[in-house]
C-alpha positions in Angstrom: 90.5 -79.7 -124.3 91.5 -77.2 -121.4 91.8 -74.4 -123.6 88.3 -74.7 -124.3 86.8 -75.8 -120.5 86.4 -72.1 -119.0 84.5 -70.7 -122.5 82.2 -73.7 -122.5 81.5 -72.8 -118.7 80.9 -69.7 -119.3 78.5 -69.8 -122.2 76.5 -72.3 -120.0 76.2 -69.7 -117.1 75.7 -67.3 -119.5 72.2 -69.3 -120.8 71.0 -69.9 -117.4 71.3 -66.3 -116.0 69.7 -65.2 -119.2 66.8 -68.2 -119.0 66.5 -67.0 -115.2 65.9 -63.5 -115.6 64.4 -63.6 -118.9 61.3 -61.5 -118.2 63.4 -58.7 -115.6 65.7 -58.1 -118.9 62.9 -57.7 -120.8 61.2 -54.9 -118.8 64.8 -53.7 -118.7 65.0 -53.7 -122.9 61.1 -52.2 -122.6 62.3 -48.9 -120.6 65.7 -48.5 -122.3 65.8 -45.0 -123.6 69.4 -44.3 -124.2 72.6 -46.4 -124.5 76.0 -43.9 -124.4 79.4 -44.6 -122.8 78.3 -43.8 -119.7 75.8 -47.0 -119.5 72.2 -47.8 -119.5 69.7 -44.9 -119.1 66.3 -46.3 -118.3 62.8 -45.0 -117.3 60.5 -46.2 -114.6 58.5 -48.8 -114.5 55.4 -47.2 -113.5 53.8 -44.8 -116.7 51.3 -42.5 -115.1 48.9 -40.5 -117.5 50.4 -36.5 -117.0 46.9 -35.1 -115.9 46.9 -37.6 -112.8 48.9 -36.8 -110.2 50.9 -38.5 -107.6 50.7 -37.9 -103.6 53.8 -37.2 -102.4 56.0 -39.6 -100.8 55.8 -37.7 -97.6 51.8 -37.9 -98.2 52.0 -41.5 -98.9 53.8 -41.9 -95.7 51.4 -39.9 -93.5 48.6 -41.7 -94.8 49.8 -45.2 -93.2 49.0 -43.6 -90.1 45.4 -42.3 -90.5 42.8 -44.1 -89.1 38.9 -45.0 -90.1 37.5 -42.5 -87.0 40.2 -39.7 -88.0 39.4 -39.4 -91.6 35.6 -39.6 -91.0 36.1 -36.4 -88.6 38.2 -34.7 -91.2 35.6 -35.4 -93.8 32.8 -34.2 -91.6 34.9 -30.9 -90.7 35.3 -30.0 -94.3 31.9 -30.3 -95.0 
């Protein structure tokens, strides 16, 4: 009955980890593009249409700073 203790623990942890992140591995099996020797190639997450494009991180992180009065000058100076 020893011989058979650790498998039978294992399968169990196996079926909760699996029950527990059952929708994360899903989005993982959704983006997986390639499967090699040297692992798991995924894409992102986030599919954006290839006419739209993205503001720039650095953008994105200037824009936390802006404020209602500064972007209504702005606005009003490129008018």
């Amino acid at each position: 009955m020893q011989l058979l203790a650790w498998p039978v623990v294992v399968l169990i942890l196996g079926i909760i980890v699996i029950l527990v992140f059952k929708k994360p591995l899903e989005r993982l099996i959704d983006r997986t593009q390639k499967v090699g020797k040297g692992g798991l190639e995924a894409g992102s997450a986030i599919q954006t249409a290839p006419d739209q494009q993205r503001p720039s991180r650095g953008d994105e992180l200037l824009r936390q700073f802006d404020n209602a009065l500064l972007v209504k000058r702005e606005v009003d100076i490129r008018k």
